[in-house]
N, C-alpha and C positions, 0 to 999 in steps of 0.2 A: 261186544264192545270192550276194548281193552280199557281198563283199570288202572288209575294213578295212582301208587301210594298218597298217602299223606306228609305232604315235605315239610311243616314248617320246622319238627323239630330236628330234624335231617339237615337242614341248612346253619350252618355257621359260620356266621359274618367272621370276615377276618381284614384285616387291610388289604384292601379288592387295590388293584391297579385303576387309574382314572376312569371318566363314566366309558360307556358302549352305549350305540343305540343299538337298540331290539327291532325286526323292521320283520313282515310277513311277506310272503308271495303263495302263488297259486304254481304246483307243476301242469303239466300240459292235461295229465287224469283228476286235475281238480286236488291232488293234496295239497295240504295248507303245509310251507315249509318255514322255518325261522333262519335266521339270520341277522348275524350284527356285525358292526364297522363302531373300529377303535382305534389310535393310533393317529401316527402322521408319516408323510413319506411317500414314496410309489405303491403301487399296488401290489398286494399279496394276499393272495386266495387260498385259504387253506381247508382241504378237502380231507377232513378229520377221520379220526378210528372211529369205530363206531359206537362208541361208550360216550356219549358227549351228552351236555347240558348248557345251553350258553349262559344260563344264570346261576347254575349252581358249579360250574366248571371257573366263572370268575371272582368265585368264594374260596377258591381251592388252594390246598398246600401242596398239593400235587400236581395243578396246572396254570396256578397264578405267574410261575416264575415264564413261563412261555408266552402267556398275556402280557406283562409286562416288556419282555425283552424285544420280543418281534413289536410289541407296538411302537418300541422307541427306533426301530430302523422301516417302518413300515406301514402302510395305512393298512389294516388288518379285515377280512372280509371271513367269516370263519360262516359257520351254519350246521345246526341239527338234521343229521339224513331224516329221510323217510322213515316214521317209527321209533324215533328218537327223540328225548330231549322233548322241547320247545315246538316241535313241527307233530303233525299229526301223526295218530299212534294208531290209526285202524285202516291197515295197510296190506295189501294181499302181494304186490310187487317188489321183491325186493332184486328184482334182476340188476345188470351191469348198468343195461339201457336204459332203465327207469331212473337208476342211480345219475346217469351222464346228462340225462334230460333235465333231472332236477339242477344241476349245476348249472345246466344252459339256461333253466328261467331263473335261477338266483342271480347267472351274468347278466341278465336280460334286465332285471328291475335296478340292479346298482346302476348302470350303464356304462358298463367298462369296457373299453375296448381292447386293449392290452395289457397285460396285466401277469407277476411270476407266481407260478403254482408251487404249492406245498402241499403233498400228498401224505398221509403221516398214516403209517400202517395197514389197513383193510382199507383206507380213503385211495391208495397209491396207483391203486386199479383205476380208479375213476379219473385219477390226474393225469395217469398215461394214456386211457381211451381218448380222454377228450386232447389231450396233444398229438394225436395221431390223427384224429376228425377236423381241428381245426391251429393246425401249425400256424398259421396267421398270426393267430391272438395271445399267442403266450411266449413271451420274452422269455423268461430261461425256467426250469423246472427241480422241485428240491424234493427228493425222495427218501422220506425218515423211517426203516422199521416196513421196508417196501415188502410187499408177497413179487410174487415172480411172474404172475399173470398166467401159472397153469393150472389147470384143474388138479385138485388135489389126490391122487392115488396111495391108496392104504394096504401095508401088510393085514394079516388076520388079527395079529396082535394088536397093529395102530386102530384099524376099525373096532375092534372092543375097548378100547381106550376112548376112543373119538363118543360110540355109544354110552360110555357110563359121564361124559360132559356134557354129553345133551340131558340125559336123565337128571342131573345135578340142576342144571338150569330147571327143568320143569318142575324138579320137584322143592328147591331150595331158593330161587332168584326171587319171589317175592314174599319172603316172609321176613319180619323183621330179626328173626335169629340170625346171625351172618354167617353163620358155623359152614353151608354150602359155597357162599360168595365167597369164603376168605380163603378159597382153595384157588380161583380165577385172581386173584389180589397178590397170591404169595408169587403165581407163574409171571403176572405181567410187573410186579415192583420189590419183588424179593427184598432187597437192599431198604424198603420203607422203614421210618419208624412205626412204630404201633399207631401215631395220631394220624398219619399219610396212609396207614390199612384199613384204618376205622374209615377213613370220607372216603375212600376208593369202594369197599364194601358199603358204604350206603350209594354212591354214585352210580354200580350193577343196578339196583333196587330202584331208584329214581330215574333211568335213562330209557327204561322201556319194560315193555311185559316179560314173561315168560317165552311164549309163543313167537312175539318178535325176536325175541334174541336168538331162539333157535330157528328161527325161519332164514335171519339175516344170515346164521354164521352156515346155513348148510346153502344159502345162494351165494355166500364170495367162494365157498370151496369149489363153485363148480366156476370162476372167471376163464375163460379160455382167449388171452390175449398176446400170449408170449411171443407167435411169430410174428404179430406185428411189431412188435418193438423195436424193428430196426427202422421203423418207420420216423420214427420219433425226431425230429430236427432241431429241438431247443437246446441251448447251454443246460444239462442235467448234471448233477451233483447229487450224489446216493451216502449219506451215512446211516451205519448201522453198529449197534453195540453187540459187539461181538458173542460177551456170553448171555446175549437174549434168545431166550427159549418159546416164544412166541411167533417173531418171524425169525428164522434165522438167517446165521453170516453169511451159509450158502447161496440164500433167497437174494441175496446184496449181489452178490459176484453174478449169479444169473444176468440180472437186472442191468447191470453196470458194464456189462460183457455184449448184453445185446443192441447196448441204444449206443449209436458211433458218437466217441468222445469224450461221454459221461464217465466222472471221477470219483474214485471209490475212497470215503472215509473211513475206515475201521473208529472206533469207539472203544474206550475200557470203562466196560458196562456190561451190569448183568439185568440192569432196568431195560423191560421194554420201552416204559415212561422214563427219559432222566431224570434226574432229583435234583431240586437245585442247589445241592451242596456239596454234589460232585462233579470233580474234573471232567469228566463228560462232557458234562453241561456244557461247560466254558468253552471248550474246542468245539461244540456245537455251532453256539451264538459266532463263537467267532467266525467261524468258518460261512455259516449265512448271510452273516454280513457283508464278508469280502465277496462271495457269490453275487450279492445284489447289490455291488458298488454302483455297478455300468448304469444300473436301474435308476439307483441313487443319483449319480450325476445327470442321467436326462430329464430326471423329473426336477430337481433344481433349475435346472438350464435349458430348457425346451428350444429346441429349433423349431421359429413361429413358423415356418410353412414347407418344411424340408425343401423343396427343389423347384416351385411353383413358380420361383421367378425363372427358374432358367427355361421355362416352356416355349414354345415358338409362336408365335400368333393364332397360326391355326390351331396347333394343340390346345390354346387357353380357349378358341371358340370352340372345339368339341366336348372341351372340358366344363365350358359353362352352361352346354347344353344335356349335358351328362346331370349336370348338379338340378337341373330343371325338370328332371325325371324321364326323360325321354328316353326311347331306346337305340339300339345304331340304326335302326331302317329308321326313324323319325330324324336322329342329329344326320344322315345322308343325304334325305332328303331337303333338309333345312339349310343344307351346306353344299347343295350340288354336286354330292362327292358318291361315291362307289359307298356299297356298305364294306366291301376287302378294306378301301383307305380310311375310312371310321376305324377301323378294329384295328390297324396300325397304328394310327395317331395312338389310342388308345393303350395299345402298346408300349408304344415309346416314352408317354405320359408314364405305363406303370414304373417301367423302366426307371427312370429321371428320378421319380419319386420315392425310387426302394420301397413298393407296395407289390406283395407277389400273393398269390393263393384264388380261394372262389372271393373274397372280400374285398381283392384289389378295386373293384371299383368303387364300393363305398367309403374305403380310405382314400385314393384320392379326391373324390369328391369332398368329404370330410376338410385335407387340406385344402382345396382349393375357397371352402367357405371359411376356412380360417381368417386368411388374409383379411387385411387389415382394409379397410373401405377407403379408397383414395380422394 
């Protein structure tokens, strides 16, 4: 059974950004996963590194500036992977699929239907999978600190390098001397001050075991998703800090090269983490923001039933018998109609509606129970 430090003198309160709720779910193999929602605005899911803690990351001088800023443009839905953090720690799966599932019951309990992803380094995997499985559901896609989605391949050199950071973790990630951790601290915040190395080295120690750490980081090295990434249909937006030596710039132009459209930010940065007291930073947020204007305006301004009025008679009768759970041999039957002219109507309904994918029907059903009761 994996082993939690003891946090309470590891934690220091510092002017936290407004409250979070903390909230639990179950994935589909029974782990308990955490999850919190802060902020205000349209929906944004951010499918984290894997170094997280959702209560002691909202303590942080290293990750408060990100809690704060995305909450002020964003209703904010973040969450501790498998083996991390706040979600349970005795975990044997750390696959892509396990990963993508868990997001799917996190989406499942919020009850989101649409909603912009932010994938943010080892997360980016997870945020591409699942926008390739379900294009429907996510409005545009923001890739920070992305991998490339290939299996990792090593010279003889990089493999004894890669071997003595696994051995570091087992032998140094949970002792209270940080002397091991502040070698993983110097690669991903270089640019820190000594107070921002100090909470990043107790945060290794506090976000998961030994075992986990080295389980998770040798299951992202094997992701194998890169040719599907032309799959990917969402407005994507890729920034990466250039002289980050954790993902690199390379990994960005991959990324950014294979998904049609997606626009590539360079960064002047040696932070894997930005810091919020560099330029960086600033062209970050900014850049996010205008990303998720379009967001911003619909969710102020909702159009209360997209297109439901312009339906035709019969479409709103297959459409209210759609909403009644019935299937097209049950609405054909009920309407005297061929099951081919159900699955037209029903077409043209998706049509009308700008609802496409496997979910079209339960989005227009959706609007059609919007509407307003005459």
């Amino acid at each position: 059974m994996a082993v939690r430090p003891a946090g309470p003198a590891a934690f220091r309160p510092i002017d936290a950004p407004a409250s979070q709720e903390i909230r639990f779910c179950r994935a589909s193999d029974g782990v308990r996963l955490a999850y919190a929602v802060h902020g205000s605005g349209p929906p944004l899911v951010v499918v984290s590194c894997w170094l997280s803690h959702l209560q002691y990351d909202w303590q942080s001088p290293v990750w408060r500036h990100f809690l704060e800023d995305l909450g002020a443009i964003a209703t904010v839905v973040r969450y501790d992977e498998r083996g991390f953090g706040m979600s349970d720690w005795d975990v044997d799966d750390f696959s892509l699929e396990a990963r993508v599932g868990d997001l799917e019951a996190i989406l499942a309990a919020t009850g989101l239907e649409r909603f912009a992803l932010l994938g943010m380094s080892g997360g980016s995997a997870v945020a591409m999978a699942y926008a390739i499985a379900h294009p429907e559901r996510v409005s545009r896609m923001i890739l920070y600190g992305t991998v490339c989605g290939e299996p990792v391949t090593r010279s003889p050199g990089d493999w004894a390098e890669e071997q003595t950071y696994r051995s570091m973790i087992r032998v140094g990630w949970a002792k209270e001397d940080a002397e091991f951790r502040r070698v993983f601290t110097r690669r991903f915040i270089p640019d820190a001050s000594e107070e921002q190395m100090r909470w990043f080295d107790d945060l290794q120690r506090m976000s998961t075991s030994p075992a986990n750490a080295v389980a998770s980081r040798i299951a992202r090295q094997q992701v194998d998703i890169e040719d599907e990434l032309p799959r990917i249909t969402a407005p994507t937006i890729v920034l990466q800090a250039i002289g980050d030596r954790s993902t690199t710039f390379d990994n960005a132009v991959t990324v950014s090269a294979r998904i049609k459209g997606a626009r590539l930010v360079p960064l002047q940065s040696r932070n894997h983490i930005l810091l919020a007291d560099e330029p960086a930073w600033r062209v970050f947020i900014d850049e996010v923001s205008a990303f998720l204007e379009p967001d911003r305006r619909a969710h102020a301004n909702p159009a209360p039933d997209r297109a439901v009025e312009a339906l035709s008679a019969r479409e709103l009768d297959v459409l209210r018998l759609a909403a009644d759970g019935r299937t097209n041999d049950e609405i054909a039957i009920g309407l005297t109609l061929s099951v081919r002219t159900v699955e037209r109507h029903l077409s043209n309904i998706y049509a009308k509606l700008g609802v496409t994918g496997r979910a079209a029907r339960a989005a227009a059903v959706a609007d059609y129970l919007r509407r307003p009761i005459a």
